[in-house]
C-alpha positions as CSV (number, residue, x, y, z in Angstrom):
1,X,-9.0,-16.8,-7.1
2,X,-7.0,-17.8,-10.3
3,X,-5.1,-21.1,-10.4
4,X,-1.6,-21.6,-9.7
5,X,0.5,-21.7,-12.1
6,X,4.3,-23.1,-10.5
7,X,7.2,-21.7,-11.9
8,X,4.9,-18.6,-13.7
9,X,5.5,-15.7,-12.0
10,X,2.5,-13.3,-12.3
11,X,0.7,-10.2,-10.6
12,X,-3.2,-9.1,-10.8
13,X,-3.9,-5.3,-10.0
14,X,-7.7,-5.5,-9.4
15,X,-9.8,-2.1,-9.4
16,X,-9.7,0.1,-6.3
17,X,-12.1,-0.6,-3.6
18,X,-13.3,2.6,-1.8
19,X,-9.7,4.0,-2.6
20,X,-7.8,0.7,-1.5
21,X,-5.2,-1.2,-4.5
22,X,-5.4,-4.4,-4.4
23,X,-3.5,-7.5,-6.0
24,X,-3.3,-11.2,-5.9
25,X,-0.4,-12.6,-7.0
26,X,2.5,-15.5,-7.5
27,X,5.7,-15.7,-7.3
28,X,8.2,-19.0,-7.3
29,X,11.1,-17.6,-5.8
30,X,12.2,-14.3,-5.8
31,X,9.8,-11.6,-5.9
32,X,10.7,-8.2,-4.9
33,X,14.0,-6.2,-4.1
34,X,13.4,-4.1,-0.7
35,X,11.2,-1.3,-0.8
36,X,8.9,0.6,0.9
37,X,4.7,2.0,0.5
38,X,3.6,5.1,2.2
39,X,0.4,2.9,2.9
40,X,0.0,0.2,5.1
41,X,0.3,-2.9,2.9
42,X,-2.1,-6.0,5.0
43,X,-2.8,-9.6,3.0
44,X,-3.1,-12.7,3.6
45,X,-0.8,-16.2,2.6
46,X,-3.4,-18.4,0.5
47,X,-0.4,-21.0,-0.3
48,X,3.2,-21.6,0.0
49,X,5.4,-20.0,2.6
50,X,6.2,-15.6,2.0
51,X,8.9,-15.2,3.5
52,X,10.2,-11.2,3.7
53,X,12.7,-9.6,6.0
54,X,11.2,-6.8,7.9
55,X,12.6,-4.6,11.2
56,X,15.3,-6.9,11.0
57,X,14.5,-10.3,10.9
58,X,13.3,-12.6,8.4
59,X,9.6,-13.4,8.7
60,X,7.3,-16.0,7.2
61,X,3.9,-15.8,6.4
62,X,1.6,-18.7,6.3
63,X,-1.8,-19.6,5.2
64,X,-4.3,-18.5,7.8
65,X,-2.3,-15.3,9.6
66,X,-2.6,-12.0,8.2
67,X,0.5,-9.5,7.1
68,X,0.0,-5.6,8.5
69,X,3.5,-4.0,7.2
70,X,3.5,-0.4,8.4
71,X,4.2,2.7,6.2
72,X,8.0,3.5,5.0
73,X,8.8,0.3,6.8
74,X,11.6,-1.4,4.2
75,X,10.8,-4.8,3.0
76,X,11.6,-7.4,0.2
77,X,10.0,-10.5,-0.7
78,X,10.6,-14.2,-1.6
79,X,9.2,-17.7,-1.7
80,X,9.8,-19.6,1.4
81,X,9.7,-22.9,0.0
82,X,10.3,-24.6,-3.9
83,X,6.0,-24.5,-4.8
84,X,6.2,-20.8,-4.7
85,X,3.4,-18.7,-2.9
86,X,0.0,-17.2,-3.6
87,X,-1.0,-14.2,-2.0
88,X,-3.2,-11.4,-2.3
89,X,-2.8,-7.7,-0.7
90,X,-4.3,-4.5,0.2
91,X,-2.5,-1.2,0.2
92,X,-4.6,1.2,2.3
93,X,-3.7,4.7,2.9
94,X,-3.4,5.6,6.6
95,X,-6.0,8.7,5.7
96,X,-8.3,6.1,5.9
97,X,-7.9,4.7,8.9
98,X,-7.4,8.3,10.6
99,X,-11.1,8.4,9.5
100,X,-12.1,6.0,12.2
101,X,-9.3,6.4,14.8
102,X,-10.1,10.4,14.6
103,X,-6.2,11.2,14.9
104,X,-5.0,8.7,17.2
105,X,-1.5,7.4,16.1
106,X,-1.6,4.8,13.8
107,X,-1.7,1.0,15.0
108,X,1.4,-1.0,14.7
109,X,1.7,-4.2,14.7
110,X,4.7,-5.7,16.2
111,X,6.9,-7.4,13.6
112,X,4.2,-7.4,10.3
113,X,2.5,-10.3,11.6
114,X,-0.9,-11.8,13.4
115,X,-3.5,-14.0,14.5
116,X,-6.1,-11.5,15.6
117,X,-9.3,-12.6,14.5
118,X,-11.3,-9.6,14.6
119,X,-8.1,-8.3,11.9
120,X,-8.3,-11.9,10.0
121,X,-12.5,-11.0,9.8
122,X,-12.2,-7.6,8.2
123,X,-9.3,-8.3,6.3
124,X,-10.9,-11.2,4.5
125,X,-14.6,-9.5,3.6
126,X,-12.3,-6.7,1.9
127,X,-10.0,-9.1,0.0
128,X,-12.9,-11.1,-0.9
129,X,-14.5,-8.3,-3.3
130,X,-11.5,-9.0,-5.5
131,X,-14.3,-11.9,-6.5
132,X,-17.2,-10.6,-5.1
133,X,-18.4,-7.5,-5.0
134,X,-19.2,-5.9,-1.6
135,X,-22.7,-3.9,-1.0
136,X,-21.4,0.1,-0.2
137,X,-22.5,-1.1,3.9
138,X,-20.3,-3.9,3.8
139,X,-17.3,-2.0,2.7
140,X,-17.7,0.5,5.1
141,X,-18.4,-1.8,8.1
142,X,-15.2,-3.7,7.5
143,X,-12.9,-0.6,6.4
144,X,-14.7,0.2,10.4
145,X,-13.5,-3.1,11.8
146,X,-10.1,-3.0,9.8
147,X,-9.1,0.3,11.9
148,X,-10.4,-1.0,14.7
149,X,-8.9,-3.8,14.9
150,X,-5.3,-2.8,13.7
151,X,-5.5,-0.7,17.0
152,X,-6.5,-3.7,19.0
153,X,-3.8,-5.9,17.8
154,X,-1.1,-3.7,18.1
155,X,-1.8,-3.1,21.7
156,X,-2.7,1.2,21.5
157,X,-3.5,2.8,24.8
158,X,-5.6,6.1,24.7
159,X,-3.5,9.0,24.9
160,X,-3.5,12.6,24.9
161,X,-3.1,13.9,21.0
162,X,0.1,16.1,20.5
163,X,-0.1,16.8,16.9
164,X,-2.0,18.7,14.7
165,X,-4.4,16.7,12.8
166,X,-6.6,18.6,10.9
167,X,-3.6,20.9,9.5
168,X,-1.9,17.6,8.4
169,X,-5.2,16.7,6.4
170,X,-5.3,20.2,4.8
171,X,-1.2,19.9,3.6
172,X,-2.5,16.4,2.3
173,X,-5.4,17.9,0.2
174,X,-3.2,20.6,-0.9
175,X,-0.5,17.7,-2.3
176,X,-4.0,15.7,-3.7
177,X,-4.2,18.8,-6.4
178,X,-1.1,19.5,-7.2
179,X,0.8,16.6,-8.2
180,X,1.6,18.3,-11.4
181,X,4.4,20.6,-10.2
182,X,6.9,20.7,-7.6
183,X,5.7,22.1,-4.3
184,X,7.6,23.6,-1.1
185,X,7.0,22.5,2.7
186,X,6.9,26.4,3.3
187,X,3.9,26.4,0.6
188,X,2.2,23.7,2.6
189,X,2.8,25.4,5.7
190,X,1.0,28.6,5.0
191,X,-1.7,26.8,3.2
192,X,-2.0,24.4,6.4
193,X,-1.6,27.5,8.6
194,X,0.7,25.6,10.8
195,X,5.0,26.3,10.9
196,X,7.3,24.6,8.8
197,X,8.8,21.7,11.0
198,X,5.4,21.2,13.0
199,X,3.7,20.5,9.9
200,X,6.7,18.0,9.3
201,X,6.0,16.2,12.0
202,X,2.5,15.7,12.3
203,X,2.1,14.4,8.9
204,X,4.6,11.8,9.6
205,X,2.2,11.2,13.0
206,X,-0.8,11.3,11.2
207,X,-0.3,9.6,7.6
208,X,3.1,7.6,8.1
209,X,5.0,9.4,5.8
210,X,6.4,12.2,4.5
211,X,5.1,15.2,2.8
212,X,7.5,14.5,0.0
213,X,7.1,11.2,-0.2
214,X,3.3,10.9,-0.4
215,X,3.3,13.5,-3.2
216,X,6.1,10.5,-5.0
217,X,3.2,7.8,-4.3
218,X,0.7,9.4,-5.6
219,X,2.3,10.3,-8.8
220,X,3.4,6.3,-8.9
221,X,-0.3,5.6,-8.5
222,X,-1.1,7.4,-12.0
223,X,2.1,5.6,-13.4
224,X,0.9,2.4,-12.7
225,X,-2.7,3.0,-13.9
226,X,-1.8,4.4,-17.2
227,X,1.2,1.4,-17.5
228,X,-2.0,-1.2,-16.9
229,X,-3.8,0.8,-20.0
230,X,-0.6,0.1,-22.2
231,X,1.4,3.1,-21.9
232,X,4.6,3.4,-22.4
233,X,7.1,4.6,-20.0
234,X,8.1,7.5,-21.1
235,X,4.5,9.0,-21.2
236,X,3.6,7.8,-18.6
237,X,6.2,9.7,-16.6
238,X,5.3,13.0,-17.6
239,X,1.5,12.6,-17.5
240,X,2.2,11.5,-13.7
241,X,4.6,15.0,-13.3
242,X,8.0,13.2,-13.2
243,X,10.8,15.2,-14.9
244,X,11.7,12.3,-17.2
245,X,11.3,8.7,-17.3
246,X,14.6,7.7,-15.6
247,X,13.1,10.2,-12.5
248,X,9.9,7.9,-12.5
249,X,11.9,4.6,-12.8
250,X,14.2,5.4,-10.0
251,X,11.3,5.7,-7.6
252,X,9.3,3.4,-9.2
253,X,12.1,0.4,-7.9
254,X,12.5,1.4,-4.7
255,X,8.6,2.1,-4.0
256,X,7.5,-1.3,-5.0
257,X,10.8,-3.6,-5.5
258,X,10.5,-4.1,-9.2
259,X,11.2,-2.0,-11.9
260,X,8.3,-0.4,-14.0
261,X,9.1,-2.3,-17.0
262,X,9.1,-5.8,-15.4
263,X,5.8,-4.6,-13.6
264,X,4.0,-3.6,-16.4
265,X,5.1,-7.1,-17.9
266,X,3.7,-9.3,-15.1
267,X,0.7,-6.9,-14.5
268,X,-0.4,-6.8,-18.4
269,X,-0.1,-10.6,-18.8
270,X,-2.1,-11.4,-15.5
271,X,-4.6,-9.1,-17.2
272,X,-4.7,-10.9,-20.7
273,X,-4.9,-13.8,-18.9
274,X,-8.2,-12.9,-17.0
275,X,-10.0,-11.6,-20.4
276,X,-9.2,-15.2,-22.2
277,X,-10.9,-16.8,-19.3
């Protein structure tokens, strides 16, 4: 884990671990403007007090809990206290843990936060390869207990499925390949072999969000790779199939709560800062 530096804001994007973005960051006082992920964003608190407002209230996270913020659940961030806070957090897709739970819905955990320690187990041997790298087993075995035991903290009772999984996955692989144009539910539909507003709502069921909405994440996930690389802006919009750079920026800011400029700022300088060390 890199020092603290007080009054430095800054933000680490590590490389993606079996498909999971991860970051460790710090901020002294005001971090993010609300927003939202179509992933599940879970962390932990390694100093200092993050506070957020979430569902409503205002919620503070402390060293030793862990954070599980649902999909397109609207939250901000701030530091709860004058030393700022250190944290570091995992965005994983909910495809992922659909792989375990086999189409069960997906685990929620009452208001973002918990002391579960079968959660606090997995969640650690995952953040940890931020330092360490994991053997392919070990990944596996805690992405295993990660879905296991967001289901056990947030309390899910078996029950019968009423949605259509597996023409939710195939509307998702058709979105996976074809990021670079616009795309029509009906299109999805017929590819998924399932009717319009059916296909709707199972792939809110299954993956938290909307068809629309994952296909915006996904092209924010090439944005933010190709801003890390230097890029600038503009390029990066198109190469991620957004009409225009003010297209990009718009959903940029309200998917992550800062906009793309000031991220790539705070993302590039974390990342000088690593290669001087």
């Amino acid at each position: 884990m890199k020092p603290q530096h007080k009054g430095n804001d800054w933000l680490y994007q590590a490389p993606p671990v079996n498909d999971i973005d991860m970051i460790e960051a710090y901020f002294a006082g005001h971090a993010y403007d609300p927003h939202r992920h179509d992933t599940y964003a879970i962390g932990r608190t390694y100093s200092g007090v993050q506070s957020f407002h979430y569902r409503g209230a205002l919620r503070n996270s402390l060293p030793g809990g862990t954070m599980v913020l649902h999909p397109d659940e609207v939250h901000d961030g701030h530091a709860g206290n004058p030393e700022g806070f250190l944290y570091r957090m995992m965005y994983v897709e909910p495809a992922l843990i659909q792989q375990v739970l086999e189409g069960k819905p997906l685990p929620f955990i009452k208001g973002g936060l918990t002391d579960n320690g079968r959660l606090s187990n997995a969640v650690n041997t995952l953040l940890r390869s931020m330092d360490i790298p994991l053997e392919p087993l070990e990944k596996e075995d805690a992405l295993y207990d990660l879905a296991m035991a967001m289901n056990e903290a947030s309390g899910a009772r078996d029950s019968t499925r009423r949605f259509d999984y597996a023409a939710a996955q195939r509307a998702r692989e058709m979105i996976d390949v074809s990021l670079h144009r616009p795309l029509t539910l009906a299109e999805l539909s017929s590819h998924a072999n399932r009717d319009r507003w059916g296909l709707s709502r199972d792939f809110r069921q299954v993956f938290g969000t909307s068809p629309h909405r994952y296909q915006i994440m996904r092209r924010l996930d090439i944005v933010k790779r190709c801003l890390v690389r230097g890029m600038d802006l503009a390029d990066a919009s198109l190469i991620a199939g957004f009409f225009d750079q003010s297209h990009m920026s718009r959903h940029f800011s309200h998917a992550f709560g800062l906009p793309p400029g000031k991220w790539q700022k705070i993302a590039t300088a974390a990342l000088i800062g690593i290669r001087k060390r």
